[in-house]
C-alpha positions as CSV (number, residue, x, y, z in Angstrom):
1,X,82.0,146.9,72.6
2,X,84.6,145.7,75.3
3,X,83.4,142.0,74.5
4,X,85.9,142.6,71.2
5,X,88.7,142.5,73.3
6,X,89.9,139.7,74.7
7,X,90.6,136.1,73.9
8,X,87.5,135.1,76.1
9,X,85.4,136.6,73.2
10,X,87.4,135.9,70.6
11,X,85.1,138.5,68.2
12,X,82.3,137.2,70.0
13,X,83.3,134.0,68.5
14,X,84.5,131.9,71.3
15,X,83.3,128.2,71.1
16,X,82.2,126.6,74.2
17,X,83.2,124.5,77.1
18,X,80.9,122.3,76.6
19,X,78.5,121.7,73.4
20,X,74.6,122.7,74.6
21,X,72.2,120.8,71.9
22,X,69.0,122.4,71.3
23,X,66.2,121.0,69.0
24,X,63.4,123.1,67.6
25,X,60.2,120.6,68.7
26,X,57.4,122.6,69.5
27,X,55.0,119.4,69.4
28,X,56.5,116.2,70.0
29,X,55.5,112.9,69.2
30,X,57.0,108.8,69.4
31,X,59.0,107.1,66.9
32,X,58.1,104.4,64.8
33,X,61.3,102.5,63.4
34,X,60.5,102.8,59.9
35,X,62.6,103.0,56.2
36,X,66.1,103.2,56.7
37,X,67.1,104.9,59.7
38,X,65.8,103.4,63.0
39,X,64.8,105.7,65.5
40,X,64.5,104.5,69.5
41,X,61.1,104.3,70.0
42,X,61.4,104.8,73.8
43,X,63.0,109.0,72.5
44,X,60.5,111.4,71.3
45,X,61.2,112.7,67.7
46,X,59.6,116.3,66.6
47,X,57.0,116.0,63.9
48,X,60.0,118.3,61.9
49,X,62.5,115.6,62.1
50,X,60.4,112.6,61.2
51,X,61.3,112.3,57.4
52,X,64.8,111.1,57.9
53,X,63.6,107.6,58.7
54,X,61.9,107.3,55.6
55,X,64.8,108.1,53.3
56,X,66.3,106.1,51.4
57,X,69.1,106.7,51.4
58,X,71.4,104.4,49.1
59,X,68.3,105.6,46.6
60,X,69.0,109.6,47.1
61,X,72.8,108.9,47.0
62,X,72.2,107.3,43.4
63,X,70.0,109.9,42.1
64,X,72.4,113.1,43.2
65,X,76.0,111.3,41.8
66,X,73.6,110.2,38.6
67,X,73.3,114.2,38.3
68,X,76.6,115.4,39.6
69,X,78.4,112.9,37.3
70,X,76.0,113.8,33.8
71,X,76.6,117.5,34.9
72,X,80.3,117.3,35.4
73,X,80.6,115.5,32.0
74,X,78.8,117.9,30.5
75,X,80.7,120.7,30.9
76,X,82.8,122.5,27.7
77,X,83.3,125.5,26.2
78,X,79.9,127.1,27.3
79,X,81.0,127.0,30.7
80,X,84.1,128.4,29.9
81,X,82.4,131.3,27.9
82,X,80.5,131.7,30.6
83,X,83.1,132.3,33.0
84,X,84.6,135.1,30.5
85,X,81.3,136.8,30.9
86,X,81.2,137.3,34.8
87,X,84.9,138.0,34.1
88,X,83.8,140.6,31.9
89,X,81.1,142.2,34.6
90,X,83.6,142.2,37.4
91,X,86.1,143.8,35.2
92,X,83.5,146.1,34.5
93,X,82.7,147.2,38.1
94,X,86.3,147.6,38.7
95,X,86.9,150.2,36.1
96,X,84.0,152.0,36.9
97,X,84.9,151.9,40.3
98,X,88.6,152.8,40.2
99,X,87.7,155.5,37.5
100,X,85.4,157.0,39.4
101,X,86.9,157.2,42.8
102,X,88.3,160.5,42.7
103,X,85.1,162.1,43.0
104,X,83.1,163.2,46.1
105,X,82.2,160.0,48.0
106,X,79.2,158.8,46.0
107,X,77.4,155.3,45.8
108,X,78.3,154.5,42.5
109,X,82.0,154.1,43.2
110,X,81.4,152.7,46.3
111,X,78.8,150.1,44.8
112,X,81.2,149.1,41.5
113,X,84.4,149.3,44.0
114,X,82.5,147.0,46.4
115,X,81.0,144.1,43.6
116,X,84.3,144.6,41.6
117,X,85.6,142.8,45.1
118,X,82.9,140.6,46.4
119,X,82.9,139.1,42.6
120,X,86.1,138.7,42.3
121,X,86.1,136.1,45.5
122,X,82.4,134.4,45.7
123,X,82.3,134.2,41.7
124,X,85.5,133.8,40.3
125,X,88.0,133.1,43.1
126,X,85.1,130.8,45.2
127,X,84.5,128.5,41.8
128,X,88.1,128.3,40.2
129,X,90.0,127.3,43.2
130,X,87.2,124.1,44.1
131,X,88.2,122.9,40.5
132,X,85.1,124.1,38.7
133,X,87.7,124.6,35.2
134,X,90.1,122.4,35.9
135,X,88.6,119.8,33.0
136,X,88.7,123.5,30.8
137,X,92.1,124.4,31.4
138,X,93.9,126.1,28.4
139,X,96.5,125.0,29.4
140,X,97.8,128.0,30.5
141,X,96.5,126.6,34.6
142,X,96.1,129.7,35.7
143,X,92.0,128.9,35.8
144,X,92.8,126.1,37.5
145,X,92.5,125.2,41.5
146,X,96.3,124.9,41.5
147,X,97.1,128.2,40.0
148,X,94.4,130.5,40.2
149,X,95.7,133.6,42.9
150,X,98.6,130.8,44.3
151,X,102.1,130.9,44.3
152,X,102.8,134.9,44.6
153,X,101.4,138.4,45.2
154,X,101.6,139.4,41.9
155,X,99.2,135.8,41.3
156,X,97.1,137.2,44.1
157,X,96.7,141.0,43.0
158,X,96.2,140.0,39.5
159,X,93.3,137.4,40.1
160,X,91.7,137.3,43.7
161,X,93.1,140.3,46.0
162,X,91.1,140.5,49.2
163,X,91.7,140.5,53.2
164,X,91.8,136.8,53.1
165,X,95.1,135.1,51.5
166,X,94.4,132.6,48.9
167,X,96.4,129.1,50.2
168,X,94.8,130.0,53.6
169,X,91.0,129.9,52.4
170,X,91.4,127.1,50.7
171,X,92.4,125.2,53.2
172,X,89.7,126.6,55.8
173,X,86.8,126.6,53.4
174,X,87.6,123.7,50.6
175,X,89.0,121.2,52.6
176,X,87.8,122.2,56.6
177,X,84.3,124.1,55.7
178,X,82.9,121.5,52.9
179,X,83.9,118.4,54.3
180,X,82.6,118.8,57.8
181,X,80.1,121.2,57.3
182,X,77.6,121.8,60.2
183,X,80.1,119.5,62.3
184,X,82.0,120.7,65.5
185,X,85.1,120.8,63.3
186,X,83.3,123.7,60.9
187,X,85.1,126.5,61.3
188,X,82.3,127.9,60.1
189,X,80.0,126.7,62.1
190,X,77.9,129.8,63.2
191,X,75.4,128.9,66.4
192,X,79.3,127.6,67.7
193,X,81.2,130.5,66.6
194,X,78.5,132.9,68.5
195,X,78.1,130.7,71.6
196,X,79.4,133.9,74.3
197,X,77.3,136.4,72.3
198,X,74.3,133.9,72.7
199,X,74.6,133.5,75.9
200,X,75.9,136.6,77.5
201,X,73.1,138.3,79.5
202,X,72.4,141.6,77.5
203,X,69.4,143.1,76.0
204,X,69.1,141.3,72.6
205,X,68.6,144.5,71.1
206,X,72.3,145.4,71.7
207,X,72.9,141.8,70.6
208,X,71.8,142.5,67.2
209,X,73.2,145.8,66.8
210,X,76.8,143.6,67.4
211,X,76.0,141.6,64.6
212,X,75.5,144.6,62.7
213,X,78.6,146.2,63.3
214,X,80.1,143.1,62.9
215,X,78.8,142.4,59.6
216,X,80.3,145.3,58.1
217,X,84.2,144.5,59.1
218,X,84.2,140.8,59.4
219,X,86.5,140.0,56.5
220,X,89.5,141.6,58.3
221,X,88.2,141.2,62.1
222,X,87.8,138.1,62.2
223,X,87.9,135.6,58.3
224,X,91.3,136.8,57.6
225,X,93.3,135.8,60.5
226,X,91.3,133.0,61.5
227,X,91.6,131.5,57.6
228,X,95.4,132.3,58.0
229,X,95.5,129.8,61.4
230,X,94.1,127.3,59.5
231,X,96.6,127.1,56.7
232,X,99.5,127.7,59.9
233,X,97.5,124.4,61.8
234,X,97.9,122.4,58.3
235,X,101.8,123.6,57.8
236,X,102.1,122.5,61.3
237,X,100.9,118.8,60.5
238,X,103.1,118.6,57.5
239,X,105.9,119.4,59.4
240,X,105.0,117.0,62.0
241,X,105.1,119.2,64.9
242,X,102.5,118.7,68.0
243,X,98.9,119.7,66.8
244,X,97.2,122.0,68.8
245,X,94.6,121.4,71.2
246,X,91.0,120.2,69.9
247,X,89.2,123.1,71.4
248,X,91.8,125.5,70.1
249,X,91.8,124.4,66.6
250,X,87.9,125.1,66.6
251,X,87.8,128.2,68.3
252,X,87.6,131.7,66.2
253,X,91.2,133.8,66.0
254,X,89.4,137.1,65.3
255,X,92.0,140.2,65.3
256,X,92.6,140.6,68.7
257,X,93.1,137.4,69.6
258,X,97.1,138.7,68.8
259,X,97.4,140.9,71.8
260,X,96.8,137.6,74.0
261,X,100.0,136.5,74.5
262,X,101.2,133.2,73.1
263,X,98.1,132.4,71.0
264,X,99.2,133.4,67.7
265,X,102.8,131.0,68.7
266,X,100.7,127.7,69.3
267,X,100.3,127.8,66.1
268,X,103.8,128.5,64.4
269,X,103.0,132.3,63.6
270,X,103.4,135.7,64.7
271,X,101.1,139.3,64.6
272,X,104.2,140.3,61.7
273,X,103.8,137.0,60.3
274,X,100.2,137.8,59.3
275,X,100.7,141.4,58.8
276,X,103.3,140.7,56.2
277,X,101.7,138.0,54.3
278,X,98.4,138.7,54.6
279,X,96.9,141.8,55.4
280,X,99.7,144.3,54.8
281,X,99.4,144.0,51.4
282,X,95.7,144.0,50.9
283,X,96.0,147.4,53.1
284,X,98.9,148.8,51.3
285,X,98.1,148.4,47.9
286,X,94.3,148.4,48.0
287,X,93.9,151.5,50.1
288,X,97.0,153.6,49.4
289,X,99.0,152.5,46.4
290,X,96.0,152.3,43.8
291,X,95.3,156.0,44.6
292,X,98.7,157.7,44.7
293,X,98.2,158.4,41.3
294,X,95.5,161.1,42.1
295,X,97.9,163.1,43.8
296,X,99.5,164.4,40.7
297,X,95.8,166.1,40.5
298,X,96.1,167.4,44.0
299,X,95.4,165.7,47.4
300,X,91.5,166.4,47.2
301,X,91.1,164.1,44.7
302,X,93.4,161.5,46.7
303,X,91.7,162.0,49.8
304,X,88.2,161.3,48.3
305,X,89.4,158.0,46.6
306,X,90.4,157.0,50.1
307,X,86.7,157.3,51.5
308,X,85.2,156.0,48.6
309,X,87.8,153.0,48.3
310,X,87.1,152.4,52.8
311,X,83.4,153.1,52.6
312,X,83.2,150.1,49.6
313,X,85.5,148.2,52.0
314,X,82.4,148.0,54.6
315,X,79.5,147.6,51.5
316,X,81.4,144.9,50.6
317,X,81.7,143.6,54.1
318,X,77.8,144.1,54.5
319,X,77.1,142.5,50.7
320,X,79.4,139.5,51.8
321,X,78.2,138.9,54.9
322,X,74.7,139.0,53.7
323,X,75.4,135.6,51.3
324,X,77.5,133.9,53.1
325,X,77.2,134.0,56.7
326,X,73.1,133.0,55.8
327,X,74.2,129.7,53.9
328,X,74.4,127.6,57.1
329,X,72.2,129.1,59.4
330,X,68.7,128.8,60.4
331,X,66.4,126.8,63.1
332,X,65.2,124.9,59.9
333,X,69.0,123.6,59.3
334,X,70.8,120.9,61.0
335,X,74.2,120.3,62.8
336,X,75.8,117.0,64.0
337,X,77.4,115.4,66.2
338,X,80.3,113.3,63.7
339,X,81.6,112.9,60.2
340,X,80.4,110.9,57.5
341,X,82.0,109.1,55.0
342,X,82.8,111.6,52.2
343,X,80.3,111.3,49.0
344,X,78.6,108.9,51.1
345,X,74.5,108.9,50.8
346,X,74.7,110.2,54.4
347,X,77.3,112.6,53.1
348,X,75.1,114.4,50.0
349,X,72.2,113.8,52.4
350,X,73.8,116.6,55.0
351,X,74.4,119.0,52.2
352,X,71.3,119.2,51.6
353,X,70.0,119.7,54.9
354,X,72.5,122.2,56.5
355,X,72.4,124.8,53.4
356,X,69.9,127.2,52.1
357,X,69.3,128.5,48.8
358,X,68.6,131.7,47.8
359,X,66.5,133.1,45.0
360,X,67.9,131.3,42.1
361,X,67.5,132.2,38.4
362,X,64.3,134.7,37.3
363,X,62.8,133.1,40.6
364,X,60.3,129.5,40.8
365,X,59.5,128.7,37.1
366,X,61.4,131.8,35.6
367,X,63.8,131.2,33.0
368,X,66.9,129.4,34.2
369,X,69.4,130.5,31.5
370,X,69.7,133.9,30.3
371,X,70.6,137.9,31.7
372,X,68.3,138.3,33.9
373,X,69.2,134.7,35.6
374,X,72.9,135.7,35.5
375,X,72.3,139.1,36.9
376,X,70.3,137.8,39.9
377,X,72.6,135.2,40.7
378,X,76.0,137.9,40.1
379,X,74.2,139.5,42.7
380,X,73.9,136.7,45.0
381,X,77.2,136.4,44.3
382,X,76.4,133.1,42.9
383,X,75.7,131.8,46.2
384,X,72.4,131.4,46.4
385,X,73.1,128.2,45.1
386,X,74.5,126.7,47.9
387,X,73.2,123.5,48.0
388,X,73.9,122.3,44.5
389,X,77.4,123.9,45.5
390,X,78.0,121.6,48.9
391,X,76.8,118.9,46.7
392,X,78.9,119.3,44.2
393,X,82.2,121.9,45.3
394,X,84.0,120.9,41.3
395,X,81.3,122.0,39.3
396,X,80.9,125.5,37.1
397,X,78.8,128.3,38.0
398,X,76.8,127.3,34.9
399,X,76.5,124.0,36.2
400,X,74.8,124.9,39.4
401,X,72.0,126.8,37.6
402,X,71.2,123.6,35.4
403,X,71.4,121.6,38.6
404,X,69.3,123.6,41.0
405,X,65.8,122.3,39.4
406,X,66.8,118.8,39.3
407,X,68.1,118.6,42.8
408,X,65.4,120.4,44.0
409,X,62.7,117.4,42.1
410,X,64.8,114.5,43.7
411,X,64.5,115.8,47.2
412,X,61.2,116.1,46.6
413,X,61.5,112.6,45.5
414,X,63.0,111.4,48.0
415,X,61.4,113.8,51.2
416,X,64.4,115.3,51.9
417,X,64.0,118.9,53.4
418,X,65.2,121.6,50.3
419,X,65.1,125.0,51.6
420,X,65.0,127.8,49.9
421,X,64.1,131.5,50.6
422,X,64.6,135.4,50.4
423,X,68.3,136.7,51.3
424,X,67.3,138.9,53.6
425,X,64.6,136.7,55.1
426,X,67.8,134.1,55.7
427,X,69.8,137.3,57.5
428,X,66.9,137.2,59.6
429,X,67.2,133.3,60.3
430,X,71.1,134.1,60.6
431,X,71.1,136.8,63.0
432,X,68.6,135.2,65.3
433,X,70.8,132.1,65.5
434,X,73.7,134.3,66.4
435,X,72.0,136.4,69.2
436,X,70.3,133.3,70.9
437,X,66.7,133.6,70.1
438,X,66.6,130.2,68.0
439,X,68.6,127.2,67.4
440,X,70.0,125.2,64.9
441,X,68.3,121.5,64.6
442,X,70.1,118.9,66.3
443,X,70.6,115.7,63.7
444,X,70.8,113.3,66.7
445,X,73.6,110.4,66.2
446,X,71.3,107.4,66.4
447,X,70.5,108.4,63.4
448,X,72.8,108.2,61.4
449,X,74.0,105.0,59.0
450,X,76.2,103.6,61.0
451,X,78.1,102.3,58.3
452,X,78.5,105.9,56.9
453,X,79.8,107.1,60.0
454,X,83.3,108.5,59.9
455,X,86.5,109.8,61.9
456,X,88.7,112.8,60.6
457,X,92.6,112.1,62.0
């Protein structure tokens, strides 16, 4: 485990020198210049990659904002009430967990301890702060992207309290993550993130036992600070003070990136900084200061909240990791070379073809609506919907699960790749992309719409 400790690994997450594009193309074949895209006929194109010059493109772009917009319009007092119901179930967990605690570590604290949290950021938190009630709002804004978990730790305990601080993922994942997704400037980008453990010359075997133990601290390793030096890169702009360096903006700040000197400073913060702000409180309050009522009843009782409270703390790491580093990553997914215009038919068309859904409602032809729908996607964490989600980031939770059928007929309509599979099949496509044993598809530039193309400043 000495490749956790030093800024050359970075958590393993170091991005390259120099970007290494690999395409999947077991059999390749010529181009013919054909629909809209035009591909050089003089570069072989894998039999994989050859829908993308018969899109349409202007055509899909019209079909998904004829949805987003009827969807978005659409939306009232059911989606509201549906809200109050996962509301309800996280609430739920919570109390169960919390009341619970005290006892011997068992896995039904540790299980209602660790949904109580994942729910409160992939359901509630994830979907209020894109915007997906702000047309709802009762006026109160506190279910609203500009008030929900914002503003102040009593905000942040009271609605969303996790590793991460608020402001700082929704800078890295609403503004940097959905807009560029799949692009060098991801920050989530994972086949970049994991290019030294890729590479490194190690028996893959140990490979994937680092992913493993990675999966089950990665919230506080590596998401929290590196969300934080997002948010400290974007108070840096405002402020107009030099920007860092390309490659430094993209590169992971996992944890113990702070004991390199001078790389927390290049971007306007310290190790107390962070501690203060963003996970000295989360440790404080979450491991300690919830329990200390338990030792009134004797320190037994205190000491076994404190294992069940940690030992949720890593479920919920695993659970997390297991529907959200899988959205993006696969040899059946794409990543790019540039931007595209925002909403743009090339734009929706990306969504679509760097994300993954999971199972989605009772499964293919179940029953969209109802219980068991809601239960299977609350345990997704409502991110098996991912495409409909990159698609649209505004919309309900409610939304997506009218939405997934449709978009799933249109790119069928329109031959655009819509994949969808297990979880845990995906956590297998996820963790061979991070050891090295496949790659993501390369979406080559030619061909793109040039007219689409686009340049972040």
């Amino acid at each position: 485990m000495v490749l956790l400790h030093s800024q050359g690994a970075d958590c393993l997450l170091a991005a390259p020198a120099a970007r290494v594009h690999r395409s999947v193309a077991p059999q390749l074949r010529h181009s013919v210049p054909i629909g809209i895209a035009t591909m050089p006929a003089a570069e072989p194109v894998a039999p994989e990659d050859e829908w993308i010059a018969k899109v349409d493109v202007p055509a899909f772009k019209a079909d998904i904002k004829e949805l987003g917009d009827r969807l978005s319009n659409g939306q009232g007092a059911d989606d509201v009430a549906h809200l109050e119901k996962i509301i309800r179930w996280s609430n739920f967990c919570g109390a169960v967990g919390v009341l619970t605690c005290w006892m011997r570590p068992n896995p039904v604290s540790i299980l209602a301890l660790s949904t109580w949290t994942l729910s409160r950021w992939t359901m509630i938190g994830h979907h209020v702060c894109h915007g997906g009630y702000n047309r709802q709002d009762d006026g109160t804004g506190r279910f609203t992207s500009n008030g929900f978990a914002l503003g102040s730790l009593k905000n942040r305990v009271r609605d969303w309290f996790d590793w991460m601080l608020p402001e700082a993922w929704n800078v890295e994942h609403n503004n940097l993550h959905h807009y560029r997704t799949g692009e060098p400037g991801d920050p989530d980008l994972v086949e970049r993130n994991l290019e030294m453990l890729r590479d490194i010359k190690i028996p893959r075997a140990i490979k994937y036992a680092v992913v493993a133990v990675m999966a089950g601290i990665w919230k506080w390793y590596y998401y929290a600070p590196n969300t934080y030096k997002q948010l400290k890169i974007q108070e840096m702009k405002k402020l107009g003070l030099p920007a860092p360096k390309e490659e430094d903006t993209h590169a992971a700040f996992a944890l113990p990136t702070f004991f390199d000197k001078g790389a927390a400073e290049k971007f306007n913060f310290s190790f107390l900084d962070y501690f203060k702000k963003v996970m000295g409180p989360y440790l404080a309050l979450r491991f300690f200061l919830m329990p200390a009522p338990l030792l009134l009843f004797g320190r037994a009782f205190y000491t076994n909240a404190l294992i069940n409270i940690a030992l949720a703390d890593v479920v919920s790491n695993l659970h997390s990791f297991l529907v959200i580093s899988t959205n993006h990553a696969g040899k059946d997914l794409y990543k790019f070379d540039y931007s595209v215009v925002p909403k743009s038919g090339s734009f929706f068309m990306r969504q679509v073809i760097t994300s993954v859904n999971f199972r989605t409602g009772n499964g293919e032809g179940g029953k969209v609506h109802g219980f068991r729908a809601d239960l299977n996607d609350f345990f997704h964490g409502w991110l098996n919907f991912q495409i409909e989600h990159h698609l649209w980031p505004q919309l309900s939770m409610l939304s997506y699960q009218k939405a997934a059928p449709e978009v799933k007929a249109i790119c069928a309509k329109h031959g655009v790749p819509y994949v969808q599979q297990n979880v845990f099949k995906r956590l297998k496509e996820t963790a061979d992309i991070m050891v090295g044993a496949t790659s993501m598809r390369y979406f080559r530039p030619e061909w793109d719409r040039l007219e689409d193309r686009f340049e972040w400043k």
